[in-house]
TITIMAR-257275 format. One record per residue (C-alpha): x, y, z. Coordinates in steps of 0.2 Angstrom, whole numbers, plus 2048, in hexadecimal, padded with zeros to 3 digits. Example, Ala and Ser with C-alpha at 12.3 -4.5 7.8 and 13.67 -1.06 7.14 Angstrom:
83E7EA827/8447FB824/
***
This chain:
83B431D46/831441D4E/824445D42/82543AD36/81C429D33/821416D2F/813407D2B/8163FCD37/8143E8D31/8063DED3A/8073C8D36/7F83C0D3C/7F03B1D38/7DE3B7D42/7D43C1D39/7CF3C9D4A/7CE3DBD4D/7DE3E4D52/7E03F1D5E/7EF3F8D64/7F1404D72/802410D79/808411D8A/80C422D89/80342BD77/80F439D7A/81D430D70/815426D61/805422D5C/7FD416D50/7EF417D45/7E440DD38/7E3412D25/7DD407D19/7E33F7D23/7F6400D24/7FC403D37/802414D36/810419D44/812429D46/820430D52/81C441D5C/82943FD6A/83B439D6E/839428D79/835417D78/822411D78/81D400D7C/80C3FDD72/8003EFD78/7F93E5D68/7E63DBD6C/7E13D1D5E/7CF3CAD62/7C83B8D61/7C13B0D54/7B839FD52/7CA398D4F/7D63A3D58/7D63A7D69/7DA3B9D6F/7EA3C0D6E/7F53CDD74/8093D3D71/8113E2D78/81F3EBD70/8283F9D6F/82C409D62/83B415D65/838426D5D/848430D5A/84D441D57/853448D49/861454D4C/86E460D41/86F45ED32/881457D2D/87E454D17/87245DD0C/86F45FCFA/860468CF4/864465CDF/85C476CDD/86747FCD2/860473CC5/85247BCBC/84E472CAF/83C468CAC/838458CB4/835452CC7/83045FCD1/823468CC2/818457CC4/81F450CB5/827440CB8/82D43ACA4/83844ACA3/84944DCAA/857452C9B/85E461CA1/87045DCA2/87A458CB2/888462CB9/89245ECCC/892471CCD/882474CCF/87F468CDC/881470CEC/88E463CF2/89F45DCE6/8A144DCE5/890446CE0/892436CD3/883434CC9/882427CBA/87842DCAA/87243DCB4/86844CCAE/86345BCB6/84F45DCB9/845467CC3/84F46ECD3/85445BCD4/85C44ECC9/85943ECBF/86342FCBD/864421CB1/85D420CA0/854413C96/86440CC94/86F40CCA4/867407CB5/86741ACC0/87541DCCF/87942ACDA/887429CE6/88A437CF3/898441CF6/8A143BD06/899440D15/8A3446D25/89C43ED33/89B42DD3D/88F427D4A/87C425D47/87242FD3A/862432D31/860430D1D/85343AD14/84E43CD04/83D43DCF5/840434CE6/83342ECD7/835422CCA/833427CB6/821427CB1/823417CA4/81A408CA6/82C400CA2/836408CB0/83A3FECC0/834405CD2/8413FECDC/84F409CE2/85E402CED/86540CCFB/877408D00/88540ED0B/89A40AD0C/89A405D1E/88E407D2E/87C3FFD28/86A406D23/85C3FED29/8533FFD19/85E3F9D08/8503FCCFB/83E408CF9/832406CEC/82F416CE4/81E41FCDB/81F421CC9/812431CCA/81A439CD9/82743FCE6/829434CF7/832438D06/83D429D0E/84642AD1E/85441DD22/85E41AD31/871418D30/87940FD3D/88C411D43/88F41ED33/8A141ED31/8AB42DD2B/8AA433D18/89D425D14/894428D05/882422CFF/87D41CCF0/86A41ACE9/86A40FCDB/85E406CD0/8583F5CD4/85C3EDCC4/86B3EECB9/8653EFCAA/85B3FCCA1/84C407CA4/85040BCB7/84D420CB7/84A427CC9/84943ACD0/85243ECDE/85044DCEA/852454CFA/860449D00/86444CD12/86F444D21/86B44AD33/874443D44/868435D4E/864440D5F/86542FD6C/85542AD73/85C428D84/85C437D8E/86D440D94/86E43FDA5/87A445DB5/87843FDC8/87F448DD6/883441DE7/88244ADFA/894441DFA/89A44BDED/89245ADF5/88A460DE4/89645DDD9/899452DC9/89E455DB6/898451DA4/89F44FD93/89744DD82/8A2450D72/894451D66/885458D72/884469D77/87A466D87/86E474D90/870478DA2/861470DAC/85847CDBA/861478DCB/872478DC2/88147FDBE/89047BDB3/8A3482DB5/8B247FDAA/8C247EDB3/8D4480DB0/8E3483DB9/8EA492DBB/8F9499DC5/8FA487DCF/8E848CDD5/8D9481DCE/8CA48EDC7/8BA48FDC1/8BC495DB0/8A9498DA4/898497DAC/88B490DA5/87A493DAF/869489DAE/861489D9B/87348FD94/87D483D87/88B47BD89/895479D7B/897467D73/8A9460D77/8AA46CD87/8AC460D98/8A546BDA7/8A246ADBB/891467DBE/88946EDD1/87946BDD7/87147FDE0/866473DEB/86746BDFB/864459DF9/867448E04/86543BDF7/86B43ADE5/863448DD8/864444DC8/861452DBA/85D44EDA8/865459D97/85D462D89/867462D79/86B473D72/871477D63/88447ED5E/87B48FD5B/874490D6B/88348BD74/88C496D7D/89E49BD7A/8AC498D86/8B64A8D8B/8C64A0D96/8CF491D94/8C847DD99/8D4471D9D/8C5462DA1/8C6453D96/8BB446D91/8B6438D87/8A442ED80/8A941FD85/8B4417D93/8C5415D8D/8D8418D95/8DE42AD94/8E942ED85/8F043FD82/8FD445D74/910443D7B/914439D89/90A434D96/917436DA2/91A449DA3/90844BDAA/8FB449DB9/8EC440DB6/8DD446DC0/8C9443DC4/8BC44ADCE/8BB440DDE/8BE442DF0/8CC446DFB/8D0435E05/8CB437E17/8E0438E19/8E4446E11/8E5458E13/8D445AE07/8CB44EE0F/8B844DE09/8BB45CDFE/8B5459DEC/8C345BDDF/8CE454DD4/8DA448DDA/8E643CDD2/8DE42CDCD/8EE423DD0/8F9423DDD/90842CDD2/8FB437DC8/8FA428DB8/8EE428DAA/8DF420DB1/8D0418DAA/8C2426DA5/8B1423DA7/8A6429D97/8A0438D98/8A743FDA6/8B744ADA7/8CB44BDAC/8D5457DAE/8E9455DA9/8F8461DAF/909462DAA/913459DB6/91F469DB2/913476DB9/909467DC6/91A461DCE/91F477DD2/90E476DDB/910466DE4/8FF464DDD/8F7453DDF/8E7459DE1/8DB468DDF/8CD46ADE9/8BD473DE1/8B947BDF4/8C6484DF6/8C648CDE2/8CB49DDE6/8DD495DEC/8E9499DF8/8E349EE08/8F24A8E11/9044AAE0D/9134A6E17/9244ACE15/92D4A4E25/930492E29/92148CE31/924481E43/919475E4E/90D474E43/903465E38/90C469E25/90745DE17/90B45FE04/8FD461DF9/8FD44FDF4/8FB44CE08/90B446E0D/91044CE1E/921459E1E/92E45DE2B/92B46DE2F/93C472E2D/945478E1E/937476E14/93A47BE02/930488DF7/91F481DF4/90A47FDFA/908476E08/8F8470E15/8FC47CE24/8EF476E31/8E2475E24/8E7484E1B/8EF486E0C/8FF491E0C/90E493E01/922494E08/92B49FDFF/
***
């Protein structure tokens, strides 16, 4: 994690000299105390270490690389401070007190379950010379990856054990057990993998029979920011376009950019919110991306994470959809009272020919197959078919162009999904007039 540190393990049979050196000492570094490899993370990233061992009379030289990823930590999603306990033991130095007693309302989350508890000194202690100590969390609401702190210290007594299990119902820790001090506080961090919604986690001493007392403070649960970078390419084909969604990350406009939401409104297809460079989208919030740069070969732009306070809040109505991953579009009712559309470009046989917009993925406007993180749009086939709408094209945003209230003769007239119309008795609608967008009234 960024700022914190971890002994890395070193197996040799040479009694050489180690060194170890970083491609880049901007993300991790590793230093020497007392024969313990210390690494300490500074920056998100991955760093791939070199490690020479030199020869010996028995051992020729050696070297491994290897690499270290440094994660972020980001909001906090679980905490429980225990500070509305205030009775001796823990946090006053004195680790073979702790008898206050124990109540769930002062704990600053319901639902903690803690066996033979007693309240100490702005933090708790479990067990008794009895009962093996257990604390199990209240659920926690959240799934994906996540970051487990917490101090904990054993009772002073030359009697009570040092080992403390750390377990979860469902996803995986990468640590299952700490050895704790009997004369002091110690900080631990644990990565949870693939968390699953209203897990709880329980600390629990490592034997089960008597004279197994822990402290326990300063519990927290933060989300895992991903070490790989959030990322969006634009094309000269798409003239400057593309889109983005994230449902968890509230992502920051990078310089060069500019982000719209969109709806439809009025059969017309609009720019809705702006969000300019160094502004924050909202998480769950599919946009419009464009490029304010000339470019002939692909750009590709890399997002800062913001946080839900610095987002900023949508005004108007967005009807872009997204998803995380790549899966088949799924919306509540049936599927076949709407259009299905993605940002693409007009075919080089229709009225929007090489325009950027959003078009019908299928050939009869069906559910398609969305790409992770990119957006959708989906219209009513009610309000789509009144239109003749089969595609809206994001260069001609402000709509219609002219209005025609006479029946229109010797001249090219397609529908909006680029069917070519007779020219005569054509009934109410949009139409493609020689290029032009016109409405028959």
């Amino acid at each position: 994690m960024v700022g914190k540190t971890k002994e890395l393990t070193v197996n040799s049979e040479s009694d050489g000299e180690i060194t170890i050196t970083p491609s880049n000492s901007s993300i991790a570094s590793i230093t020497i105390d007392n024969g313990k490899y210390i690494v300490t993370g500074l920056s998100a990233g991955i760093e791939t270490f070199t490690a020479t061992q030199a020869a010996t009379e028995d051992y020729l030289e050696s070297t491994i690389t290897f690499d270290i990823a440094v994660k972020e930590i980001g909001d906090v999603i679980f905490y429980e401070s225990f500070d509305k306990f205030d009775t001796t033991g823990g946090n006053d130095g004195d680790f073979a007190a702790g008898s206050g007693a124990f109540s769930v309302d002062k704990c600053d989350n319901a639902g903690w379950n803690v066996t033979a508890a007693n309240g100490a000194n702005h933090c708790i202690k479990t067990g008794s010379n009895k009962t093996a100590g257990k604390a199990i969390t209240p659920a926690i609401n959240y799934e994906g990856d996540a970051i487990l702190t917490f101090k904990a210290a054993a009772w002073n007594n030359k009697d009570d054990e040092t080992t403390l299990k750390i377990s979860i119902s469902g996803g995986s820790l990468d640590i299952n057990s700490v050895t704790m001090s009997k004369t002091k506080w110690t900080e631990y961090t644990i990565t949870i993998t693939n968390m699953p919604s209203n897990a709880k986690i329980t600390f629990e001493g490592d034997e089960t029979g008597n004279k197994h007392r822990f402290f326990l403070d300063e519990v927290r649960i933060s989300k895992l920011q991903s070490t790989t970078p959030i990322t969006a390419t634009f094309n000269p084909k798409y003239k400057g376009k593309t889109s983005i969604y994230y449902s968890d990350k509230n992502l920051k406009v990078p310089e060069d950019v500019t982000a719209y939401t969109y709806a439809i409104v009025d059969g017309k297809g609009q720019y809705q919110d702006r969000f300019a460079a160094g502004e924050v989208i909202p998480a769950g919030t599919g946009v419009v991306l464009e490029y304010g740069k000339d470019f002939t070969e692909n750009v590709t732009v890399t997002f800062e994470e913001g946080t839900a306070d610095e987002a900023k809040a949508l005004t108007k109505e967005n009807q872009l959809q997204g998803y995380d991953e790549k899966k088949m579009i799924t919306i509540n009712g049936n599927t076949e009272d709407y259009y299905f559309y993605r940002l693409s470009i007009g075919k080089s046989d229709s009225p929007n020919a090489g325009k950027v917009g959003f078009y019908w993925a299928n050939s009869t406007g069906a559910p398609f197959e969305a790409s992770a993180h990119k957006i959708f749009l989906v219209v009513s086939k009610a309000e789509a078919d009144n239109w003749q709408a089969a595609s809206f094209s994001l260069e001609d945003i402000t709509g219609i162009n002219s209005t025609v209230t006479e029946e229109t003769n010797s001249q090219d007239i397609y529908s909006l999904s680029g069917i070519r119309m007779n020219n005569k008795n054509l009934p109410k609608g949009i139409y493609i007039v020689n290029g032009k967008k016109v409405i028959i009234k």
